[in-house]
C-alpha positions as CSV (number, residue, x, y, z in Angstrom):
1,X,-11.5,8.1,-9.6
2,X,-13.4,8.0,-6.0
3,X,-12.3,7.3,-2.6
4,X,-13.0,4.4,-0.2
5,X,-15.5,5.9,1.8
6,X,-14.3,5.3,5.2
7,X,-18.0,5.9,7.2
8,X,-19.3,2.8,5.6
9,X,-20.9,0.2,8.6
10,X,-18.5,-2.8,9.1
11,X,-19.1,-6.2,10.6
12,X,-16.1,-8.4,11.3
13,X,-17.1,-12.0,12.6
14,X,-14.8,-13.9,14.7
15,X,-14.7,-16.7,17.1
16,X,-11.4,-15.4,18.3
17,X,-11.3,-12.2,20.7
18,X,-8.3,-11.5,19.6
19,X,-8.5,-11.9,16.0
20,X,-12.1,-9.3,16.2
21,X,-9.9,-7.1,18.2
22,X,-6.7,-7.1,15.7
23,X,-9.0,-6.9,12.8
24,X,-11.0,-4.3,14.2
25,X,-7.4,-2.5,14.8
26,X,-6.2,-2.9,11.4
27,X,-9.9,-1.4,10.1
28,X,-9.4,1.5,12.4
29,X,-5.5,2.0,11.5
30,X,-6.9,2.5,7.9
31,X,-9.4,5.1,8.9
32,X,-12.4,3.0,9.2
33,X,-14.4,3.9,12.5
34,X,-18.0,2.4,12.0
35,X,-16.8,-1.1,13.3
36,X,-18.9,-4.0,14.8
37,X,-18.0,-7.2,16.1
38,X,-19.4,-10.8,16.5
39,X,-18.4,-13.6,17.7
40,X,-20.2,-16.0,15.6
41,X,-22.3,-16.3,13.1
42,X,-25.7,-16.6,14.7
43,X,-25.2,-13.1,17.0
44,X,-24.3,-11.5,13.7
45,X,-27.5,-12.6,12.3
46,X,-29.2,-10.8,15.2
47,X,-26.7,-7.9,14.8
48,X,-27.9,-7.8,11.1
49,X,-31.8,-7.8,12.4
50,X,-30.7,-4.3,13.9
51,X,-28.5,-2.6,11.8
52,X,-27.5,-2.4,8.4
53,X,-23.8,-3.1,7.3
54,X,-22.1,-2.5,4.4
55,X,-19.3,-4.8,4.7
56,X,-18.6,-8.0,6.5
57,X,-15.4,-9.8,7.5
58,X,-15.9,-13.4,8.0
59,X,-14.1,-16.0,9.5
60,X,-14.0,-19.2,7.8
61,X,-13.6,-21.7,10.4
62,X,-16.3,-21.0,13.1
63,X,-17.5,-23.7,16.2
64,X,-21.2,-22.8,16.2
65,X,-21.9,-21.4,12.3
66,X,-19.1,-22.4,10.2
67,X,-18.2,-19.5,8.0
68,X,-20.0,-21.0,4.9
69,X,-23.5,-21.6,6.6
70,X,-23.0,-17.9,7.5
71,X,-22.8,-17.1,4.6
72,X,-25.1,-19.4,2.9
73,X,-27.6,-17.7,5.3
74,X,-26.9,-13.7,4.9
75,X,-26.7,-14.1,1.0
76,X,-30.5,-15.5,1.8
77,X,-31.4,-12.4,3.6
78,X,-33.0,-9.8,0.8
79,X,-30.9,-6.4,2.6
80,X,-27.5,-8.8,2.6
81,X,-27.9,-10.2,-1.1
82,X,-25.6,-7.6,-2.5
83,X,-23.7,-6.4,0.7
84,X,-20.1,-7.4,-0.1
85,X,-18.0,-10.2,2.2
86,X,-15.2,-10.9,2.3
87,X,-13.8,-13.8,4.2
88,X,-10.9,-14.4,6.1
89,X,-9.2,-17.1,7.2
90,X,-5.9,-18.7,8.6
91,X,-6.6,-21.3,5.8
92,X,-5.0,-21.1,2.6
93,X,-6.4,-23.5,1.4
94,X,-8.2,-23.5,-3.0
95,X,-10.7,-25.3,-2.2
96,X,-13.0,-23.1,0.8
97,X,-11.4,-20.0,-0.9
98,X,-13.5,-21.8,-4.2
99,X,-16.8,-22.4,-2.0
100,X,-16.8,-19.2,-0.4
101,X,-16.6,-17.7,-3.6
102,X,-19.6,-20.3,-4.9
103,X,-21.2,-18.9,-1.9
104,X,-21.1,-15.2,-2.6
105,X,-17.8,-13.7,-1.2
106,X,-16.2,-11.3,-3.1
107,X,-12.8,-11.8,-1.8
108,X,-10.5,-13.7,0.2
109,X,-7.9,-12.4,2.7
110,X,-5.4,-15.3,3.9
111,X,-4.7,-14.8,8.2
112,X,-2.4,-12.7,9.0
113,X,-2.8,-9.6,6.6
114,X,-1.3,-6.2,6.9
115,X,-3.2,-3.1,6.3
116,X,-1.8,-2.1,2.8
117,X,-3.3,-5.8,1.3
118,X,-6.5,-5.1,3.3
119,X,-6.9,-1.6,1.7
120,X,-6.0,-3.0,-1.6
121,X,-8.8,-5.9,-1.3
122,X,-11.3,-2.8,0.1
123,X,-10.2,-0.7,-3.2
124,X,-10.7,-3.7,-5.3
125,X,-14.4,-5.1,-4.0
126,X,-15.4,-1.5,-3.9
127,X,-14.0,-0.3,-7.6
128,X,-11.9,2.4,-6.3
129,X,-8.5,2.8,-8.5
């Protein structure tokens, strides 16, 4: 059995200040410290130009990029084929939990989530028992 490695490079994209800055705080409460934030999906696009993540959080419901043309768009993107997202949403809703899964997301966190579901998504996408 290994651990979550907590150094891996996050990026959590949200419209809402507040949700990037809760989700961000939740990551962080965890232990997770290598945490980046966008507030849409086109300036994480540039964001992943520069850096290299190993995770992303996405919101589903976006103004610019909805969540799905993000995603549609990383998974396109030869260093983000196999980087894990997972999306996250206010939402419950089968059907875009169905198409973001269609579309490549490993996992789907309903809005709001507490950090003992979040590490037991993280455990699960990851393989750690």
């Amino acid at each position: 059995m290994s651990d979550l490695d907590k150094a891996i490079k996050i990026l959590i994209i949200d419209d809402s200040k507040l949700m990037r800055v809760t989700t961000t705080a939740i990551f962080e409460h965890v232990g997770f410290e290598n945490i980046d934030t966008a507030d849409g999906g086109k300036s994480a696009l540039e964001k992943m130009e520069a850096e290299q993540y190993q995770l992303i959080v996405l919101d589903w419901i976006m103004p610019e990029m909805t969540g799905l043309e993000f995603l549609q768009t990383a998974k396109g993107i030869e260093n983000y084929k196999e980087v894990p997202v997972i999306v996250a949403s206010a939402e419950n809703v089968e059907e875009n939990i169905t198409e973001a899964k269609a579309a490549g997301a490993v996992d789907y966190l309903t809005k709001p989530y507490s950090p003992e579901i979040l590490l037991e998504k993280l455990n699960s996408v990851f393989g750690v028992e």
